[in-house]
Legacy VTK file of the C-alpha trace (Angstrom):
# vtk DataFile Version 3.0
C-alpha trace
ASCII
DATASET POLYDATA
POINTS 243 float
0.000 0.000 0.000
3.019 2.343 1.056
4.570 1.736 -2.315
1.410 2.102 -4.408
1.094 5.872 -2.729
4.944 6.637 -3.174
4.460 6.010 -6.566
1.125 8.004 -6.884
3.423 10.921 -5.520
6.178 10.436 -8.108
3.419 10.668 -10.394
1.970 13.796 -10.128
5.432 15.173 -8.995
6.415 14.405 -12.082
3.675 15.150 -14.487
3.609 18.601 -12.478
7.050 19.201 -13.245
6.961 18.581 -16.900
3.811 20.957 -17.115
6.015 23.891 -14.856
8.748 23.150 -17.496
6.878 23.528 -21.112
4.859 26.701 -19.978
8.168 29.197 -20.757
8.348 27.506 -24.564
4.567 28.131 -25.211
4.354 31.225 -27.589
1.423 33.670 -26.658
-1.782 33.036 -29.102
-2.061 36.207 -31.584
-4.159 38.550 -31.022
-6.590 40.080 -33.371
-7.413 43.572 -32.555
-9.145 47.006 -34.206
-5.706 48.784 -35.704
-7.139 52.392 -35.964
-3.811 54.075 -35.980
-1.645 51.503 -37.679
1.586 52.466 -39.587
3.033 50.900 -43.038
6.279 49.515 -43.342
7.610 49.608 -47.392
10.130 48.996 -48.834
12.032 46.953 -51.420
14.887 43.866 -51.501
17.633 44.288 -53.909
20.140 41.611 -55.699
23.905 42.540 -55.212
26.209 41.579 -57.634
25.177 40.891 -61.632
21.966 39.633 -61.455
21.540 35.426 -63.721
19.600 34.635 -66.305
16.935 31.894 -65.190
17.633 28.881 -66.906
14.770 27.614 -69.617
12.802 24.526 -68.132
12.495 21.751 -70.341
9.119 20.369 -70.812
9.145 16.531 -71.381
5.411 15.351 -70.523
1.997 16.437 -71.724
3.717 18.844 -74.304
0.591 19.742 -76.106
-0.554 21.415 -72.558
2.239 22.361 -70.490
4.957 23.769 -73.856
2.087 26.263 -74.955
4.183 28.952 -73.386
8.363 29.117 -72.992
8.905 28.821 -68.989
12.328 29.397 -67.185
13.312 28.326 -63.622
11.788 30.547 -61.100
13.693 29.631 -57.863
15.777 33.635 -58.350
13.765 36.386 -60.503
15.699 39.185 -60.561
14.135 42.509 -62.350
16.099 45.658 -64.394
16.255 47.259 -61.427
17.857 44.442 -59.395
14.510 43.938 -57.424
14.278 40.831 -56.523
10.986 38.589 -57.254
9.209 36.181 -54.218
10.863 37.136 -51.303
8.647 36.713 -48.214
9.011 39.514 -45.717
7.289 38.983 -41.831
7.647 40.369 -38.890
9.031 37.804 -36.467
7.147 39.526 -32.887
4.274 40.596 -33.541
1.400 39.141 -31.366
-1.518 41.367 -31.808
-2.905 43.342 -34.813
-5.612 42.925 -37.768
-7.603 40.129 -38.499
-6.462 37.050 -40.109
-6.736 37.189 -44.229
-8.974 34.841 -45.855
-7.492 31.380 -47.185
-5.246 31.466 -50.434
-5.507 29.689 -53.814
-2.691 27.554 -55.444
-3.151 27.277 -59.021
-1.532 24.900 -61.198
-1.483 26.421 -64.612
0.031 25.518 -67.439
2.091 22.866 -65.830
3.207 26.009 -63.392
2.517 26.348 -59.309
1.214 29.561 -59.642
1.845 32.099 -57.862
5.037 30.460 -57.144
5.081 31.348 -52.892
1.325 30.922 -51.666
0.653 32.582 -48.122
-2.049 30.874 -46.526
-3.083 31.466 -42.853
-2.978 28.303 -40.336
-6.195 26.478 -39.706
-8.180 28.072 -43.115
-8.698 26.056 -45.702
-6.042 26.690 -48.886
-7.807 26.010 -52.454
-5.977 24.239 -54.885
-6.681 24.203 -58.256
-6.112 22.336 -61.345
-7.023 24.745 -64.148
-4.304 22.329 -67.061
-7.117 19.584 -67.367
-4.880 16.817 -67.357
-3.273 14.782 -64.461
-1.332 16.462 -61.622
-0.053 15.340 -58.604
0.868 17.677 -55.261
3.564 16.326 -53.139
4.063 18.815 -50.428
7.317 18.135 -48.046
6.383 20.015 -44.737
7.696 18.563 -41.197
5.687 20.703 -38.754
2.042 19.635 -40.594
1.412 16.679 -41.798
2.729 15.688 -45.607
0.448 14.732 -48.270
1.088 13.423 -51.660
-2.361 13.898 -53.319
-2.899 12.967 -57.153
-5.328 15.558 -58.412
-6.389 14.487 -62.482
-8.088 16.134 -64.807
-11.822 15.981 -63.479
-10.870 17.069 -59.729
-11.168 20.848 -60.342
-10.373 22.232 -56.996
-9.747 20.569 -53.293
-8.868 21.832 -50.367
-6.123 21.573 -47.573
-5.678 22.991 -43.921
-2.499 23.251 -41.990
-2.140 23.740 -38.479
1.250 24.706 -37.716
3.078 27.580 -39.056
6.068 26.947 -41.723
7.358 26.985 -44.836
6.479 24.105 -47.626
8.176 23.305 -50.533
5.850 21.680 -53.494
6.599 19.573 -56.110
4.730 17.540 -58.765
5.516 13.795 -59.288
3.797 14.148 -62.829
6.010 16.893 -63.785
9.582 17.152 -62.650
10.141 20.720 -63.348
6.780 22.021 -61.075
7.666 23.871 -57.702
6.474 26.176 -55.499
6.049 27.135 -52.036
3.188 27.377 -49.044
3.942 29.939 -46.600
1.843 28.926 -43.893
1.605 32.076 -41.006
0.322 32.552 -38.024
-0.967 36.426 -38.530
-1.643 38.748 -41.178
1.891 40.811 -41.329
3.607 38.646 -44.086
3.836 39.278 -47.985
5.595 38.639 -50.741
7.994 41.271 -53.425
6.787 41.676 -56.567
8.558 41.975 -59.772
10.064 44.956 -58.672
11.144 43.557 -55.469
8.689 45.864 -54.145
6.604 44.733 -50.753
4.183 46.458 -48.112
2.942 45.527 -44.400
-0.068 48.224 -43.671
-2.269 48.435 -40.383
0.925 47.634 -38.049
0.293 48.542 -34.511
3.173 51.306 -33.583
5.952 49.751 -32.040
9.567 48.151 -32.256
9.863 45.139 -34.647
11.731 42.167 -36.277
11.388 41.591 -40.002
12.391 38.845 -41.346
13.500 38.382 -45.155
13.174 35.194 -46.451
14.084 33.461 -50.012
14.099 29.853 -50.954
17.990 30.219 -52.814
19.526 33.180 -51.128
18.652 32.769 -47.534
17.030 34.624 -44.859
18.286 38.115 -43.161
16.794 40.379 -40.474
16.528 44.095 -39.800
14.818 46.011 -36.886
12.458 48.561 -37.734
10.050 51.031 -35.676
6.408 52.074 -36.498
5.181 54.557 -35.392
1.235 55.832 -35.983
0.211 56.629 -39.266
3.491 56.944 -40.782
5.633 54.964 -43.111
8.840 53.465 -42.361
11.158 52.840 -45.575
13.195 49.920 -45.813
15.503 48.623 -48.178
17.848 45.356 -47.646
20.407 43.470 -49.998
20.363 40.027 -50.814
22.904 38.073 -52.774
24.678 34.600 -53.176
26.513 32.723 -50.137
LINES 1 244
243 0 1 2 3 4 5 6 7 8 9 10 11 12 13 14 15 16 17 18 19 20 21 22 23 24 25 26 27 28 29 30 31 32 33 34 35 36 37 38 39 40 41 42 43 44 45 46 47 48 49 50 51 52 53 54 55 56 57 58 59 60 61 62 63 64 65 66 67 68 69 70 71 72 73 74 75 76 77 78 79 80 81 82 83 84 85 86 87 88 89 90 91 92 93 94 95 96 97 98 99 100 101 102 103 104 105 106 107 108 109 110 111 112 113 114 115 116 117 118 119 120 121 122 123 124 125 126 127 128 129 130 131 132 133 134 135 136 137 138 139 140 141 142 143 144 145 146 147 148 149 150 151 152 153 154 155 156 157 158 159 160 161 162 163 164 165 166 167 168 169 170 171 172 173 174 175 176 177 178 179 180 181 182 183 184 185 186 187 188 189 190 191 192 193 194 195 196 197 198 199 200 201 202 203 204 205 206 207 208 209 210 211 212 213 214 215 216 217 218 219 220 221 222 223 224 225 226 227 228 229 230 231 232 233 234 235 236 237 238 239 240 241 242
């Protein structure tokens, strides 16, 4: 009887210990609030050094669909101006601010992921579509959610996947070597991607002291501090280039 209790002790000893110790890793839930007197932070990313010429893809299934238009290699777009293309920009501690955005759509058109980084919100569904009308298949390789490899032919229009856990997914098609892309799944609304220019834009930030993070699937990631303050916008402009 003695033992049986000693061990009861141990027990919740134990299991109260293991709770004490995960509550300083638990991140705060985000917050969504009214942003009335939000600021913007803008900017753009620049290439350094002579920007490369994307290699042409070579198309060697389903010609009569996916070779209707030439397509290069998308992995580093780099515009006249150096700007470069699909770099995702965050801010790394933020935990209250706008709403949520509504769930994204992956398109796969003309044997392309397009647009080539999705950003989807955790726990909303993400529409995929298959606009090509033949056979595709999406393989995603995530870690933190749960990987699917999900054939998707010609008939299957549109379906629809959730993830739960914030991270970054890289996509492929088993039907078509040359098809990737990424999911960007976040956990608030203060992510986006450059455009051609390189240009990007986070509006309705609550004023305060931040993290952003610059992320892009060849070159890496960098960071920069930045301040908001209320109804103003803060101009940034940061460098990548090859390791």
């Amino acid at each position: 009887m003695q033992r049986t209790r000693n061990n009861t002790v141990w027990s919740i000893l134990l299991a109260l210990v293991l709770s004490l110790g995960a509550l300083p890793h638990s991140a705060p839930a985000y917050e969504e609030i009214e942003v009335t007197d939000g600021g913007t932070i803008a900017g753009t990313v620049q290439f350094t050094g002579d920007p490369p010429t994307p290699a042409k893809l070579e198309i060697t299934k389903d010609v009569d669909v996916c070779g209707k238009t030439e397509k290069v290699e998308e992995s580093l777009l780099v515009g006249p101006n150096k700007g470069i293309k699909n770099v995702v920009v965050s801010i790394t501690n933020i935990q209250k601010g706008k709403p949520l955005r509504n769930g994204a759509v992956l398109d796969q058109k003309d044997c392309v992921y397009t647009p080539h980084v999705v950003l989807s919100p955790v726990n909303t569904p993400l529409r995929i579509l298959n606009s090509d009308g033949i056979l595709h298949n999406v393989h995603t390789h995530s870690t933190k959610n749960p990987p699917f490899n999900r054939a998707q032919p010609k008939f299957r229009k549109e379906m629809t996947e959730t993830f739960a856990h914030p991270e970054v997914i890289k996509v492929t098609c088993d039907a078509h070597g040359w098809m990737s892309g990424w999911l960007v799944i976040h956990e608030h609304p203060y992510y986006t991607v450059t455009d051609e220019a390189g240009a990007f834009e986070l509006t309705d930030v609550p004023a305060g002291d931040y993290q952003l993070k610059f992320w892009h699937e060849t070159l890496g990631e960098v960071t920069q501090q930045v301040s908001v303050k209320p109804k103003e916008t803060t101009t940034v402009t940061v460098t990548l280039g090859p390791k």
